[in-house]
C-alpha positions as CSV (number, residue, x, y, z in Angstrom):
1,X,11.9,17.5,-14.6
2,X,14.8,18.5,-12.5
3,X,18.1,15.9,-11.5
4,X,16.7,16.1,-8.0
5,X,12.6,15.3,-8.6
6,X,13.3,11.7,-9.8
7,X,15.3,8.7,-10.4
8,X,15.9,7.7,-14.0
9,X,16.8,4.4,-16.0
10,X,19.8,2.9,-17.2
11,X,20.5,-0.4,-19.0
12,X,21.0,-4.2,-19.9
13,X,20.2,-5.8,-23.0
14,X,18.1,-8.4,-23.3
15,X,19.7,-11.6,-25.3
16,X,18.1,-11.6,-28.3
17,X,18.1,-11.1,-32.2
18,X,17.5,-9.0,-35.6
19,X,13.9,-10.4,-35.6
20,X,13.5,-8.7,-31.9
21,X,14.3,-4.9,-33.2
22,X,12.2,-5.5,-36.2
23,X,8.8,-6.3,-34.6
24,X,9.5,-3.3,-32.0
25,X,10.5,-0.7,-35.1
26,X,7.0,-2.7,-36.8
27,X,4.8,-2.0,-33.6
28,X,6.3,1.7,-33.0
29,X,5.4,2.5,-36.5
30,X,1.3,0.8,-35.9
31,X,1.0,2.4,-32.8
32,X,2.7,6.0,-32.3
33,X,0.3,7.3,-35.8
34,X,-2.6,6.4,-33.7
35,X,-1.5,8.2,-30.5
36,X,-1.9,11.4,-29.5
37,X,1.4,13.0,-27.7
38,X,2.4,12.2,-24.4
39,X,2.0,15.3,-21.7
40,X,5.1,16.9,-20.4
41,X,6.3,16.1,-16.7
42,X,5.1,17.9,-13.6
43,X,6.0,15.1,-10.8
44,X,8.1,12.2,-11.8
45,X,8.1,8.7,-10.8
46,X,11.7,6.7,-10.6
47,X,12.4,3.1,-11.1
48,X,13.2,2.3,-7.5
49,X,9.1,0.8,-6.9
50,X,9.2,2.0,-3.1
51,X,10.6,5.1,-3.2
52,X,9.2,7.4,-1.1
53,X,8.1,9.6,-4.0
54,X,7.1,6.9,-6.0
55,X,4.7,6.4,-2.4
56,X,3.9,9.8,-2.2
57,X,2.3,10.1,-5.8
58,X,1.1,6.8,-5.2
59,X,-1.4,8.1,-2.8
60,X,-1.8,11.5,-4.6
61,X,-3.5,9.5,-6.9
62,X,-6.3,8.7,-4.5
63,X,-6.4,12.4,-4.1
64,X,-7.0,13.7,-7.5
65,X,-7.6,10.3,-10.1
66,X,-8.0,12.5,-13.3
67,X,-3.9,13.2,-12.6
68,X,-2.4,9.3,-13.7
69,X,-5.7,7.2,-14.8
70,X,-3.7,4.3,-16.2
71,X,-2.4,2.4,-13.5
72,X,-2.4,-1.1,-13.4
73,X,1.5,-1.3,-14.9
74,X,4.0,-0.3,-12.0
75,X,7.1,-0.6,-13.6
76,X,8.2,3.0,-12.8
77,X,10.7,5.6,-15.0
78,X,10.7,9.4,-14.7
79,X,8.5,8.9,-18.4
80,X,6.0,7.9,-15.9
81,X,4.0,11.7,-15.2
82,X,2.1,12.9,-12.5
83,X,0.2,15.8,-13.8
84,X,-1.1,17.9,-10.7
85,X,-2.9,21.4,-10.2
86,X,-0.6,23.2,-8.2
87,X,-3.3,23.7,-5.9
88,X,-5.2,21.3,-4.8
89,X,-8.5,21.9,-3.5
90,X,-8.9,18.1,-1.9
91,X,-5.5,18.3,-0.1
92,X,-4.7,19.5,3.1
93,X,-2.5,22.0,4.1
94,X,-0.5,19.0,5.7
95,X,-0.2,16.9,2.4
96,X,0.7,20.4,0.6
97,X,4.1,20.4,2.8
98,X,4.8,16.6,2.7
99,X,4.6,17.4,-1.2
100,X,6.8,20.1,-1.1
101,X,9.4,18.6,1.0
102,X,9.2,15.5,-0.6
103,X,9.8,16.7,-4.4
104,X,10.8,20.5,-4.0
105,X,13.0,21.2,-0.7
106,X,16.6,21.9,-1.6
107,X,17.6,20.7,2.0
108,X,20.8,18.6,2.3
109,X,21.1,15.3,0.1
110,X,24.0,13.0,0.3
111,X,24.8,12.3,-3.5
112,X,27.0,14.0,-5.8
113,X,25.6,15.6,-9.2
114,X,27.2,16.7,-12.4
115,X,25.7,18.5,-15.2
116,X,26.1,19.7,-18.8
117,X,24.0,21.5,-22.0
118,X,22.8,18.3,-23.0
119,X,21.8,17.0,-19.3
120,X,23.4,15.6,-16.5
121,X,23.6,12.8,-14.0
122,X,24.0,11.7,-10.5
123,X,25.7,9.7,-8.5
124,X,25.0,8.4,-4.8
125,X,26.0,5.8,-2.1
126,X,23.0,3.1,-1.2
127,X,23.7,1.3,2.6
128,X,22.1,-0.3,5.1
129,X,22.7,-1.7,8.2
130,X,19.9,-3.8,9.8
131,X,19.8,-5.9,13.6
132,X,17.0,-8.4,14.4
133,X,16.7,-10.3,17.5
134,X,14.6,-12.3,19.8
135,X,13.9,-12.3,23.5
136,X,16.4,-15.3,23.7
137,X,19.0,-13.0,22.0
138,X,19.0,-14.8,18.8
139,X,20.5,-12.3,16.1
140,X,20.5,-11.7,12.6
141,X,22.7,-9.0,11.1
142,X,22.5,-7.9,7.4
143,X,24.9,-5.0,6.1
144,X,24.2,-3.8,2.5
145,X,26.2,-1.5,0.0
146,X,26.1,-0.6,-3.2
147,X,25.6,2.8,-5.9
148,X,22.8,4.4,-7.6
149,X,23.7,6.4,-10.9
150,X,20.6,7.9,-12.7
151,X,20.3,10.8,-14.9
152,X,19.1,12.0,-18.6
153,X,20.3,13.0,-21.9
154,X,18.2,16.1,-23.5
155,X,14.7,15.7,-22.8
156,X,14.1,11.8,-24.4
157,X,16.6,9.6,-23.2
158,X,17.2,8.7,-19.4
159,X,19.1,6.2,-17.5
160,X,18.8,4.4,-14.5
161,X,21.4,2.3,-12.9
162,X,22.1,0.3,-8.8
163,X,24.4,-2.2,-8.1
164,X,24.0,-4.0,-4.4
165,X,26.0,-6.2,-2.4
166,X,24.6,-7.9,0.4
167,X,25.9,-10.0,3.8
168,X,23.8,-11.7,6.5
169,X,24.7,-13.7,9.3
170,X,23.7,-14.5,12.3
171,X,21.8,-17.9,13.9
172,X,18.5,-17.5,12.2
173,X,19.4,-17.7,8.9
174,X,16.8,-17.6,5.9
175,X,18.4,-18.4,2.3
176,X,15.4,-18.9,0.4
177,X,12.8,-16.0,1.7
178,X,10.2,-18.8,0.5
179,X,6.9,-17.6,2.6
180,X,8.5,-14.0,2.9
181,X,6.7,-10.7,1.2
182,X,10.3,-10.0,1.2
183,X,12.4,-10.1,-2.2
184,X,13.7,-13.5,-3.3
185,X,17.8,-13.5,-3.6
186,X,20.3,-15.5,-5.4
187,X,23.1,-16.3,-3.5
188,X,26.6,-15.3,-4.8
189,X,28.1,-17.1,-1.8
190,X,27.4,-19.1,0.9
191,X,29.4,-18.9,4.3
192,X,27.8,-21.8,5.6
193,X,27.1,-21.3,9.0
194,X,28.7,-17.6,9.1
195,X,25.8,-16.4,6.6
196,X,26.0,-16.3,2.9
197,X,26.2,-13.4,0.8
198,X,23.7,-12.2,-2.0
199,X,24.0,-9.3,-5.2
200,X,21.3,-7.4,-6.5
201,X,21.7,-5.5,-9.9
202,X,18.9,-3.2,-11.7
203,X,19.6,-1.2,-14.9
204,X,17.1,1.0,-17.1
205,X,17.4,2.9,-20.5
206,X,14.3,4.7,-21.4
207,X,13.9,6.3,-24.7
208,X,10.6,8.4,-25.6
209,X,9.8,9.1,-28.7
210,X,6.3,11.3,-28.8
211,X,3.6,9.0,-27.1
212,X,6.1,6.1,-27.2
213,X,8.1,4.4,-24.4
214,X,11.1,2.0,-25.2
215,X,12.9,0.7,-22.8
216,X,16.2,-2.3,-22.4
217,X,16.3,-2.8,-19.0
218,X,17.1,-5.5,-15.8
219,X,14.3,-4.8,-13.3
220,X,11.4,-6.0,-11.5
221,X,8.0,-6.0,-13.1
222,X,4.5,-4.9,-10.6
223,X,1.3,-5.4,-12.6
224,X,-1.8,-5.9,-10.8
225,X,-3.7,-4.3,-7.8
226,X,-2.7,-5.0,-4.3
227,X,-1.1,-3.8,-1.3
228,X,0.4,-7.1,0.3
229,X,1.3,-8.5,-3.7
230,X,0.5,-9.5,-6.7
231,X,-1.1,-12.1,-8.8
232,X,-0.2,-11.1,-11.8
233,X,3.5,-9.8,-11.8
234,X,4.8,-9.2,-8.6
235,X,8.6,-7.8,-7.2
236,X,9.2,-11.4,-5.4
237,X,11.4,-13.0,-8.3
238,X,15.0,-11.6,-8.9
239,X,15.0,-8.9,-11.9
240,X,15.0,-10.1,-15.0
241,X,16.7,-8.7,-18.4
242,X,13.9,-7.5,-20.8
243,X,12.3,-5.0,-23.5
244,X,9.7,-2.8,-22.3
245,X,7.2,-0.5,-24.4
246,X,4.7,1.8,-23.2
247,X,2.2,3.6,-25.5
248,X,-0.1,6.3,-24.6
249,X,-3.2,6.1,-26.8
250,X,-4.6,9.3,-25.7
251,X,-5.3,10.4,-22.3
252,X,-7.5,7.8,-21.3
253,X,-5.8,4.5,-23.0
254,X,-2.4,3.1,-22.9
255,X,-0.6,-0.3,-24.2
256,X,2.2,-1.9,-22.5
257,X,3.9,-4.7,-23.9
258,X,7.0,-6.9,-21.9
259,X,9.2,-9.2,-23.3
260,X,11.7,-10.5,-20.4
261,X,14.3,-13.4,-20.1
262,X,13.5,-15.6,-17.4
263,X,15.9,-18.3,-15.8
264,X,14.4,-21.6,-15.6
265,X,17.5,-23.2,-13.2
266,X,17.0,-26.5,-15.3
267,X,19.8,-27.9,-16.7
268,X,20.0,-27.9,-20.6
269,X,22.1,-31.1,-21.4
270,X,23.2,-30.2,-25.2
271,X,24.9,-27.1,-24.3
272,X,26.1,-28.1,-20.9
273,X,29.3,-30.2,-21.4
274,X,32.8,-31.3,-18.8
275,X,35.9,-28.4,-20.1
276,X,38.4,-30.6,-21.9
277,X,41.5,-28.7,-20.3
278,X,40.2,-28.5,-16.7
279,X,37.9,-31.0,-16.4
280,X,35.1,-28.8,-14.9
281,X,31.8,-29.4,-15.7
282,X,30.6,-26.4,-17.4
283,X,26.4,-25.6,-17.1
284,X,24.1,-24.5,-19.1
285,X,20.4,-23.8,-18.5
286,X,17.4,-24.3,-20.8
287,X,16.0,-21.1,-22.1
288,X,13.3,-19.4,-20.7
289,X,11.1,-16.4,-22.0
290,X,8.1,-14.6,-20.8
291,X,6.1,-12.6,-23.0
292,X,2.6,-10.3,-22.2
293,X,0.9,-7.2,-22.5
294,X,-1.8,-5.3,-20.8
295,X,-4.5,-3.1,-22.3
296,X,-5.7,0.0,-19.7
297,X,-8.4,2.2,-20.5
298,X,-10.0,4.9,-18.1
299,X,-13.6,5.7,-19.3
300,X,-13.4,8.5,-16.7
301,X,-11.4,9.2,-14.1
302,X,-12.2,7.7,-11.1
303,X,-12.2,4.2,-12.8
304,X,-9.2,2.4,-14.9
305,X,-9.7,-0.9,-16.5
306,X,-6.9,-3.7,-17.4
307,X,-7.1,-6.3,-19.7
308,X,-4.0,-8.6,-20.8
309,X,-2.3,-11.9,-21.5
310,X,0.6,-13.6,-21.2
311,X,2.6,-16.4,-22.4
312,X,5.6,-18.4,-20.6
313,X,7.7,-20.5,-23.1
314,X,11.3,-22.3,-23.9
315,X,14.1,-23.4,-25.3
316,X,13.8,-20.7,-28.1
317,X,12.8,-17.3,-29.1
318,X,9.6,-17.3,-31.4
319,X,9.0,-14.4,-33.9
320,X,5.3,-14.5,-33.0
321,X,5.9,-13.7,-29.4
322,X,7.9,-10.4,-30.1
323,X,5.0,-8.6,-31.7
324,X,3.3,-6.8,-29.5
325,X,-0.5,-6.9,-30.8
326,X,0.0,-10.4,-31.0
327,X,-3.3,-12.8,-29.6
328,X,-1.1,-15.3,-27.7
329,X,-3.3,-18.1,-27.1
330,X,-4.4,-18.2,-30.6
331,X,-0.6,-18.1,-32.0
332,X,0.3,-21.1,-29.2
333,X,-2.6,-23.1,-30.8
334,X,-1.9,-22.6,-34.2
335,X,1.6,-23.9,-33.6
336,X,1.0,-26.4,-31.8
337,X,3.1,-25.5,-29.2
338,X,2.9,-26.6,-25.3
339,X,3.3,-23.4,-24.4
340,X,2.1,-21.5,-21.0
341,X,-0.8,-19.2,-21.4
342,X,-2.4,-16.8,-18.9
343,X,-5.2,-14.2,-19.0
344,X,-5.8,-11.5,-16.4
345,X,-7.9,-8.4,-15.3
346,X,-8.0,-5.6,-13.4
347,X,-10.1,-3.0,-12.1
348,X,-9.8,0.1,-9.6
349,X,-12.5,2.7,-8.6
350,X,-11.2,5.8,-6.9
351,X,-13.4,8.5,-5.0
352,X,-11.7,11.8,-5.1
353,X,-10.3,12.2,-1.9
354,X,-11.8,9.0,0.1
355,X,-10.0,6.5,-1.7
356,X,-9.7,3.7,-4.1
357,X,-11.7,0.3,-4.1
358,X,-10.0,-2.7,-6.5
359,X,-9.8,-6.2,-7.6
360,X,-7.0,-8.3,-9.9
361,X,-8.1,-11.6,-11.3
362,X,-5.3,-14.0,-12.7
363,X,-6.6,-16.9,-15.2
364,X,-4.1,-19.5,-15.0
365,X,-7.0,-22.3,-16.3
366,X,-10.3,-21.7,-16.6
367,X,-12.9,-23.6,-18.8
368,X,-16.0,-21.6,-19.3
369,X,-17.7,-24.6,-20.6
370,X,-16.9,-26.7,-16.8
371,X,-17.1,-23.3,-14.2
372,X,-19.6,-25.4,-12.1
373,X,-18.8,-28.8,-12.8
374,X,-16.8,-30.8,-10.2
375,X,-13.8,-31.8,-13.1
376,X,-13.4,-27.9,-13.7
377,X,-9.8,-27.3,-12.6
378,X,-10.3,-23.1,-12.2
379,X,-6.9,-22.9,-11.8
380,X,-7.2,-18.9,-11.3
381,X,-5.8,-16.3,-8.3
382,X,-7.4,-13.3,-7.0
383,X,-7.1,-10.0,-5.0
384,X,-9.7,-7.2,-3.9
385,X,-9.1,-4.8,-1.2
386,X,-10.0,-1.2,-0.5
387,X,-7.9,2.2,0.6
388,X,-9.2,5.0,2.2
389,X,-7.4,7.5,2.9
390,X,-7.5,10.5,5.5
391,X,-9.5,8.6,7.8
392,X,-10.7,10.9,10.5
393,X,-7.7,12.7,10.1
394,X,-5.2,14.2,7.4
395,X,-2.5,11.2,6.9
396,X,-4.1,8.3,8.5
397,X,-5.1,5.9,5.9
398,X,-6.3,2.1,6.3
399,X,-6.2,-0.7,4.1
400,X,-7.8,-3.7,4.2
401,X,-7.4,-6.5,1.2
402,X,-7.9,-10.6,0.8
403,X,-6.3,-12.3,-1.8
404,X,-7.1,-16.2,-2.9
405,X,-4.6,-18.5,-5.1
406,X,-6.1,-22.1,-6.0
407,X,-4.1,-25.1,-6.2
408,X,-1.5,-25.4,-9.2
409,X,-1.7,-22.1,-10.0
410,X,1.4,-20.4,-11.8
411,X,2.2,-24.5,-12.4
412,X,2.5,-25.9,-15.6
413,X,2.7,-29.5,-17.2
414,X,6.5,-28.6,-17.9
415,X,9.0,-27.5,-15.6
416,X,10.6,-25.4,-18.5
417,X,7.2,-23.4,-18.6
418,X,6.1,-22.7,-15.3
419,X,5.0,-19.2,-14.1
420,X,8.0,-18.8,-12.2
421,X,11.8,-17.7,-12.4
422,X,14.8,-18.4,-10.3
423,X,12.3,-20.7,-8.7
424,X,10.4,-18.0,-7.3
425,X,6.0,-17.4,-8.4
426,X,6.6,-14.4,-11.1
427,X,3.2,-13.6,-9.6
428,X,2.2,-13.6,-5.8
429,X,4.6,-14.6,-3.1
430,X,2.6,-17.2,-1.2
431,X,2.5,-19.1,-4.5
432,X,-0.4,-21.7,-5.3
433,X,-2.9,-23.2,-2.5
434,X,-3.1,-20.4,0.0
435,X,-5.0,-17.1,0.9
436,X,-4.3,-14.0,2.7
437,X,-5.8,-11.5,5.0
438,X,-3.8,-8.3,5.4
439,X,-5.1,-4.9,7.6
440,X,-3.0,-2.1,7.9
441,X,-3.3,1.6,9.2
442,X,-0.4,4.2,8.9
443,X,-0.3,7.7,9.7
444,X,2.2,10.4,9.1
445,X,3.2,12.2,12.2
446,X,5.4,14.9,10.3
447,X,7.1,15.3,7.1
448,X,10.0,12.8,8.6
449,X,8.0,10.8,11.1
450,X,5.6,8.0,9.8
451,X,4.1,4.7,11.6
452,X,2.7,1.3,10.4
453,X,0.5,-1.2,12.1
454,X,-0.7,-3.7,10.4
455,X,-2.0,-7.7,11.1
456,X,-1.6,-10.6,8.6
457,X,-2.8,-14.3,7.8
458,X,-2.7,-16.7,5.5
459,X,-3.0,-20.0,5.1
460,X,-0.3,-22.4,3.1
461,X,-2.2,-25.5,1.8
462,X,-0.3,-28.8,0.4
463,X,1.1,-28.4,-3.3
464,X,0.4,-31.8,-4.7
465,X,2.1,-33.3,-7.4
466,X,1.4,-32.9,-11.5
467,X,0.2,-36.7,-11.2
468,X,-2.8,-35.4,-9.4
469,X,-3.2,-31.9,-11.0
470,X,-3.0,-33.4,-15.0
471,X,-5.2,-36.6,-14.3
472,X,-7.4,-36.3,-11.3
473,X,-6.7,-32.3,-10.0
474,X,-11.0,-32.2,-8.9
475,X,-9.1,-34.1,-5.9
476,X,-6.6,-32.0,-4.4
477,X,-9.3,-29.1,-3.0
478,X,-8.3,-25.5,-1.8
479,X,-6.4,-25.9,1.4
480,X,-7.1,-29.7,1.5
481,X,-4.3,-32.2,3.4
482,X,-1.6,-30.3,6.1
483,X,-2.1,-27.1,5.9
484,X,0.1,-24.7,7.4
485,X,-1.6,-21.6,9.1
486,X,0.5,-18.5,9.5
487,X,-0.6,-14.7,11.8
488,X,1.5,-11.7,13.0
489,X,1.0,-8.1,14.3
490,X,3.6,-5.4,13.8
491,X,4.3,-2.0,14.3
492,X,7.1,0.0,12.3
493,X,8.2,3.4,13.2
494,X,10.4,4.9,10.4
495,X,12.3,8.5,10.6
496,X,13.9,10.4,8.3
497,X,17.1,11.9,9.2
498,X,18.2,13.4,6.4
499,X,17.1,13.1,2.9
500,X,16.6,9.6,2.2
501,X,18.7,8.5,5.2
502,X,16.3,6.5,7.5
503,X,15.9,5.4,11.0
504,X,13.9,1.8,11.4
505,X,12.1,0.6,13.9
506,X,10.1,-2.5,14.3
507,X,8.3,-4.9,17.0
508,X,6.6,-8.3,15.1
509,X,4.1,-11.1,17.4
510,X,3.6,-13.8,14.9
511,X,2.2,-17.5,15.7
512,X,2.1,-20.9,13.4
513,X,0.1,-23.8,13.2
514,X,0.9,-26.9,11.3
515,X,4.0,-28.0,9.3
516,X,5.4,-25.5,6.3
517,X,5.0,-27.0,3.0
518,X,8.5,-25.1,1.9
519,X,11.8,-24.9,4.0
520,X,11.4,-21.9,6.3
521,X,13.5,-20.9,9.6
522,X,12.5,-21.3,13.0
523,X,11.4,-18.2,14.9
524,X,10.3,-16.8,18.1
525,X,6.8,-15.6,18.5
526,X,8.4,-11.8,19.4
527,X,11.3,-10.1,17.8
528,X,12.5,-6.0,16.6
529,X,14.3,-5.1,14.2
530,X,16.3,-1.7,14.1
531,X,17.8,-0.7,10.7
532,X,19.5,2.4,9.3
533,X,18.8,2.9,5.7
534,X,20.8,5.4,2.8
535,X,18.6,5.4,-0.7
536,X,17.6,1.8,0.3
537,X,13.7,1.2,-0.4
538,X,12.3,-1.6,0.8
């Protein structure tokens, strides 16, 4: 793969110790004998999720299955391979040129390369300037800048790195983005009622060694099928610092294990102490890990199959949940531990050039033994949709997708253990007690020109307190109490001016019922939003 065809990983290390390298170097050993070699690069994905070419193959995908089966695990390096005929009998002549210019035209690009024998890298300016306002001439104002380094060492190791600083101001301030698709932020400073400022900071190493992926890396974590989020892992929580590793098993199976460092923002009161010299009060937070892996297998083509687990815990690291093949559930019962366990599946059928139909299931709780009594909590979350693609026409493609979240999902009887870090769901963005109804259509006018429209609703139920979910939780139903009832239409127009340089464009109508159950801003019903983006994906 060439410096120009893809993004690549650079690095963090995840806090951690000797036991953590010996289970990897354990499970490396179990797993690469069994696996046959990985293939070779044709298209590669990079670690920015919403990349445009990370879109584009995205959808190629929908195009021609048998060319990336496994799926489910969207946590993107240029390890990730897109293996494509070079002619395609189910694309058009259109998609043919998108492909090329997207991955192949040597047109101008505003970053700086250097390279040597042994590889090369990259270097390139990320900013953004975005505007939104209201009919009453309320503004908001956000100006963003930062660098993106990327690039590889021989053929095995690659490195991905973006640094961000953001500033927003204006009268309509949000600080949380809680009931936002957007991605939560942790502000670095607040400017009261001049705005507040914000960081963002991602790093990848990827080493492959054969049909084995390692990575040490500070990024965001999509697992799961859907369009408008998540249940299982989603990109709404701040990135976390973690160990990543990816086996292929073949063509048709693949393993992916994820051991992250989450922040659990509650105070830890034997390591948090008042400075002697300065008198400052000096904090420290309780420890907070999450653990899982996730099991695909395609039994042909058109159809990929995801199975996995996962297990939130605290104050320390445990041996047990380091080892990748471990059964998580059965290791938190044998200790004895009040650990957080989860389950989850997914499932995606694609038709070779019509599209893809799929479903994620999320088992936060779920006791087979209850399912239809009234005292069974079913504390589970759920998405199915369906994409089609050239509808009609080449480059108009619809989607249409519901997704369900029952009370006290992603909760747990411990604060410490919750399913959630820098108080944002690790899963969907809406968080427990609330569904959502999303229909969208976008075509592609040209190679630069695209357009979005697309409706929304969901529905925000009460969260209830752990009194009611741990004694009596059969009385707290979905959507029960105030709930708080949420619909807008947009349009987005988006142009590319020069490689990776974007013009925005976009006109919302959105309505409310009811009271929010979290802290959100006031809005008008209409507002537009005009932004001018340089290798910022969002």
């Amino acid at each position: 793969m060439s410096m120009r065809t893809g993004y690549t990983v650079a690095s963090t290390v995840l806090q951690g110790s000797n036991a953590l390298l010996f289970s990897l170097i354990v499970s490396i050993l179990m797993l690469a004998d069994s696996a046959s070699s990985q293939q070779r690069d044709t298209l590669a994905f990079t670690p920015d999720q919403y990349d445009p070419r990370n879109e584009a193959l995205e959808r190629l995908v929908l195009l021609e299955p048998s060319a990336r089966q496994n799926d489910f695990v969207r946590t993107y390096s240029a390890f990730d391979a897109f293996i494509l005929p070079v002619i395609s009998e189910r694309e058009s002549e259109k998609e043919r040129q998108y492909r090329s210019y997207r991955f192949f035209d040597s047109g101008p690009r505003l970053f700086w390369e250097y390279g040597f024998k042994e590889g090369g890298f990259a270097l390139a300016p990320v900013l953004g300037v975005s505007n939104n306002f209201d009919r009453h001439g309320l503004q908001t104002f956000q100006r963003s800048n930062g660098l993106i380094l990327w690039g590889k060492l021989g053929s095995d190791f690659t490195f991905y790195a973006k640094a961000l600083d953001n500033l927003v101001s204006g009268k309509r301030l949000d600080r949380t983005r809680f009931l936002d698709p957007r991605r939560g932020i942790v502000l670095s400073n607040d400017r009261g009622g001049d705005g507040f400022d914000f960081d963002e900071a991602e790093v990848q190493l990827g080493y492959r060694w054969r049909s084995v992926n390692i990575y040490l890396e500070k990024m965001r974590n999509i697992w799961g099928y859907g369009s408008a989020g998540s249940v299982v892992l989603s990109d709404k929580a701040p990135s976390v610092p973690q160990v990543r590793l990816a086996v292929s098993l073949g063509s048709q199976m693949k393993l992916t294990f994820v051991h992250a460092s989450l922040y659990s923002g509650l105070l830890d009161s034997s390591a948090s102490y008042f400075d002697s010299y300065t008198g400052f009060f000096r904090k420290s937070n309780r420890a907070k890990y999450l653990t899982s892996h996730v099991l695909e297998y395609s039994p042909w083509p058109s159809l990929n199959l995801a199975f996995g687990e996962s297990m939130v815990y605290s104050e320390h690291l445990k041996l047990e949940y380091l080892i990748p093949l471990m059964f998580y559930r059965s290791a938190d019962h044998q200790a004895d531990s009040p650990d957080n366990a989860q389950m989850f599946l997914g499932c995606r059928y694609s038709h070779d050039g019509l599209g893809s139909m799929y479903c994620t299931l999320f088992i936060d709780d779920l006791n087979i033994a209850k399912i239809f009594s009234n005292d069974n909590l079913n504390i589970i979350a759920g998405t199915i949709g369906i994409r089609l693609v050239n509808v009609a026409t080449p480059f108009l493609d619809v989607v249409a997708e519901y997704t369900r979240l029952n009370p006290w999902v992603y909760t747990h009887s411990f604060g410490s253990t919750d399913y959630t870090s820098n108080g944002y769901p690790l899963g969907h963005w809406l968080g427990q007690n609330a569904d959502l109804v999303m229909v969208s259509l976008q075509y592609r006018w040209s190679n630069e020109f695209t357009s979005t429209f697309s409706y929304e609703k969901y529905r925000k139920g009460e969260l209830g307190s752990q009194i009611v979910h741990y004694a009596t939780p059969w009385a707290m139903g979905f959507l029960q109490g105030n709930a708080y009832f949420h619909q807008a239409i947009s349009f987005v127009s988006k142009y590319e001016l020069l490689r990776n340089l974007f013009a925005v464009c976009s006109l919302t109508y959105s309505k409310s019922r009811g009271t929010p159950v979290v802290p959100v801003p006031e809005f008008s019903p209409f507002s537009a939003n005009i932004a001018v983006n340089l290798n910022l994906f969002e």
